[in-house]
C-alpha positions as CSV (number, residue, x, y, z in Angstrom):
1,X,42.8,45.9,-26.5
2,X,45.2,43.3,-26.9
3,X,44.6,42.2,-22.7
4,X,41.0,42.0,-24.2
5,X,41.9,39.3,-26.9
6,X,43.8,37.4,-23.8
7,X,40.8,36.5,-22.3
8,X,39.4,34.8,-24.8
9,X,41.0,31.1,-26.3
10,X,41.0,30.6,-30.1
11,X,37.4,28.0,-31.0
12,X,38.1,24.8,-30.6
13,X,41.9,24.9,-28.9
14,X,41.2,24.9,-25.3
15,X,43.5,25.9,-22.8
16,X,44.9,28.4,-25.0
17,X,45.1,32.2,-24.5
18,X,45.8,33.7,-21.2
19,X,43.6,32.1,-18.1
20,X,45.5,33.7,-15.8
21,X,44.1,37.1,-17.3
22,X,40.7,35.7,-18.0
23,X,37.6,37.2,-16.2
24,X,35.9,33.5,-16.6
25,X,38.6,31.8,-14.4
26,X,41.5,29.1,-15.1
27,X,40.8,26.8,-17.9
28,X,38.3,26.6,-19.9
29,X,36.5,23.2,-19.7
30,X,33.9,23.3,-22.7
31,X,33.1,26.0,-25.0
32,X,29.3,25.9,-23.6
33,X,30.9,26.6,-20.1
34,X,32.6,29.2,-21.5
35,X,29.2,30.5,-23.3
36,X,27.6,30.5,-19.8
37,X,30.9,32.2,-17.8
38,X,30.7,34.9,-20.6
39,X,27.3,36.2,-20.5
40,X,27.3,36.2,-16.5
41,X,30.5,38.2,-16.8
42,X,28.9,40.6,-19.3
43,X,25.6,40.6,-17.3
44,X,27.5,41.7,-14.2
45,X,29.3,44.5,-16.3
46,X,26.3,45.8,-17.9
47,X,24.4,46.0,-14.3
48,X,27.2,47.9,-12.6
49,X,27.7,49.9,-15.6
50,X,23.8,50.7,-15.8
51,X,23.1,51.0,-11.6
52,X,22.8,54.2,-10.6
53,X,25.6,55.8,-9.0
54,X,25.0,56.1,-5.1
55,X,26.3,59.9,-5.1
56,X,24.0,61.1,-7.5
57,X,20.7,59.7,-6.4
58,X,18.7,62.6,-4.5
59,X,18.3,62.9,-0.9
60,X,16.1,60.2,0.9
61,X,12.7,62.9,1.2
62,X,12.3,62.3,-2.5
63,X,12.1,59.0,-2.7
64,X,9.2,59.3,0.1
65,X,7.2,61.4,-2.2
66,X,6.6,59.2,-5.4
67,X,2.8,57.9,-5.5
68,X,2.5,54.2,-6.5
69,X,0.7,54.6,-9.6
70,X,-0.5,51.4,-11.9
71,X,-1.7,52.5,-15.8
72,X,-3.8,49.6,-16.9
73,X,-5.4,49.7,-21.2
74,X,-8.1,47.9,-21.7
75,X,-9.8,47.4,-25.2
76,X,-12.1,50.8,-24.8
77,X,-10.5,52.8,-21.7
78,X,-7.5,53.2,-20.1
79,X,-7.7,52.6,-16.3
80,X,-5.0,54.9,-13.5
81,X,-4.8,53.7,-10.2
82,X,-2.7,55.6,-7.6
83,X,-2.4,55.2,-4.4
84,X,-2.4,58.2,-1.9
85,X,-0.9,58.8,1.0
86,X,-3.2,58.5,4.1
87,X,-2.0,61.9,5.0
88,X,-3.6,63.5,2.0
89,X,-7.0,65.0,2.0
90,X,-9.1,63.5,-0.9
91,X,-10.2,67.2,-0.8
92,X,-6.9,68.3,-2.0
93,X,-6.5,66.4,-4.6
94,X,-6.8,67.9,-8.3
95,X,-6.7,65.4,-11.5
96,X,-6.8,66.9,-14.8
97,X,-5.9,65.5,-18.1
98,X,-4.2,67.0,-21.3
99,X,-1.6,66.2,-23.7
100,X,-2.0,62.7,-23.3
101,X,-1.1,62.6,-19.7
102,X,-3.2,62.7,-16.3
103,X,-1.9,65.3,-14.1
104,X,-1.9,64.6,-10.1
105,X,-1.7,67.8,-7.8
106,X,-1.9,67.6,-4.1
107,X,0.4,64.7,-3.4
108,X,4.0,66.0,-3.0
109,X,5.8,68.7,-3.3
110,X,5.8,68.3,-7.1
111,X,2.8,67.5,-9.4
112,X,2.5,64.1,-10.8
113,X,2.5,63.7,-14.8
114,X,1.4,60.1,-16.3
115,X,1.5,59.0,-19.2
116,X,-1.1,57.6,-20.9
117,X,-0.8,54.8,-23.5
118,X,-3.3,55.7,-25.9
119,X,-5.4,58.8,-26.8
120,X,-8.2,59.5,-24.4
121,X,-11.6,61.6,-25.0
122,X,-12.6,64.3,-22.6
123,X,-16.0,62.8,-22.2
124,X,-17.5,60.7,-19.5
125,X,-13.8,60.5,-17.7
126,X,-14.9,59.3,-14.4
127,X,-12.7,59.1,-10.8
128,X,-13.5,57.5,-7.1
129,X,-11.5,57.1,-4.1
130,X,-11.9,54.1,-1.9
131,X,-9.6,53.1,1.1
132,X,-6.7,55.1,0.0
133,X,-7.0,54.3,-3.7
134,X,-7.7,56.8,-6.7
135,X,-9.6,55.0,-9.5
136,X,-9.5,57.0,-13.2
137,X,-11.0,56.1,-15.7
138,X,-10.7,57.3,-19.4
139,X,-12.8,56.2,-22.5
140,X,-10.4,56.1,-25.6
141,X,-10.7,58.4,-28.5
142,X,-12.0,56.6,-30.7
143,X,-10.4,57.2,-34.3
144,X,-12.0,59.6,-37.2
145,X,-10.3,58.1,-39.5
146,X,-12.2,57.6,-42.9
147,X,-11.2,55.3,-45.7
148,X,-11.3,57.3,-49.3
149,X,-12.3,55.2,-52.6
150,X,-10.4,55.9,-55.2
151,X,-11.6,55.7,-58.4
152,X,-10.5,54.4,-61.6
């Protein structure tokens, strides 16, 4: 903790503190220089910190099976576009919705779950495939809710 203190010179007394230990480099020439060498050092830390670790990531065949998917709301339906594989069949495709997610079988070993960002009715869902692309699109739930008067 205290090598952590080191780094940093007291406001307004430049040149103090430690340089030699500082992460921002020797001297510090203003204290907005020193704003700006600060948060690129802590930007760095946080990304390396945050990066996935190279050892864990899963084997290469998995990243080749995730379907580019966009999820688009719009003021009365939410819009799914995915796009398959040219390998696929359209024929072996399955959508089906519940839960607030749309469920994708038939590309990948594994089926695809989105989520959806609002509540969607069953009714008048409606899908097409053109050139590779999967259209859905859901009509949102509209809302039963009721105001009560209260009397008085």
């Amino acid at each position: 903790m205290k090598d952590f203190m080191n780094w940093f010179p007291s406001f307004g007394k430049q040149g103090e503190g430690n340089p030699s230990n500082s992460p921002f480099g020797n001297g510090f020439p203003n204290q907005m220089m020193d704003m700006f060498k600060m948060n690129e050092f802590v930007q760095k830390q946080m990304e390396e910190a945050l990066s996935p670790n190279p050892f864990m990531q899963q084997p290469a065949a998995k990243e080749k099976e995730k379907v580019p998917y966009k999820v688009i709301e719009l003021v009365n339906e939410v819009v799914v576009t995915i796009t398959v594989p040219l390998e696929v069949a359209v024929e072996e495709l399955r959508l089906t919705v519940g839960n607030g997610k749309l469920f994708v079988d038939g590309v990948g070993q594994e089926r695809l779950a989105i989520a959806l960002p609002a509540q969607t009715s069953r009714r008048n869902i409606h899908a097409q495939y053109h050139e590779g692309i999967v259209e859905v699109r859901l009509p949102k739930r509209h809302s039963d809710e009721k105001e009560i008067f209260l009397r008085y």
